[in-house]
N, C-alpha and C positions, 0 to 999 in steps of 0.2 A: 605272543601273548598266551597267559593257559587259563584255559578252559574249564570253568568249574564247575561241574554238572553234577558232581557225587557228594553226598552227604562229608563236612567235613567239621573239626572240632575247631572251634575256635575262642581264647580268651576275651573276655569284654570286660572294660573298666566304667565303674561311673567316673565323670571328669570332674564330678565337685569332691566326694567326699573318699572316691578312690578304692571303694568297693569290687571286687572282680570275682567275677563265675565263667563259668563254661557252657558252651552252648553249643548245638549242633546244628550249620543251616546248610542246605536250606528249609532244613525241616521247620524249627522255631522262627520265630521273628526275634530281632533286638527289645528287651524288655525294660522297662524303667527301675532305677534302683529300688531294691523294698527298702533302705533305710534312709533316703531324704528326696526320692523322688524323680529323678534327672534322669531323662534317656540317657541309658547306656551306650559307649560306642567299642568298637574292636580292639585292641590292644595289641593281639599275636596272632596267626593263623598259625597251628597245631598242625604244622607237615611231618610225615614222616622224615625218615632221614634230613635231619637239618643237621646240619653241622655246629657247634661252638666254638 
């Protein structure tokens, strides 16, 4: 299992209107969309080296 203790970037979508920012946690917390409301949820965790 890994262990995430260090600041890391991560994509977030809203699930209704499909919205997406960037965020860094665990600094931030998950924020609700500014354009219709809907906690946002994760999308991508932003690792280095990922491969395509």
């Amino acid at each position: 299992m890994i262990q995430r203790d260090k600041v890391e970037p991560v994509q977030i979508q809203c699930p209704r209107c499909r919205h997406t920012e960037i965020i860094y946690i665990p600094i931030e917390e998950l924020p609700r969309c500014p354009h219709c409301g809907s906690q946002m949820t994760i999308k991508e965790l932003l690792d280095e080296g990922k491969s395509t």
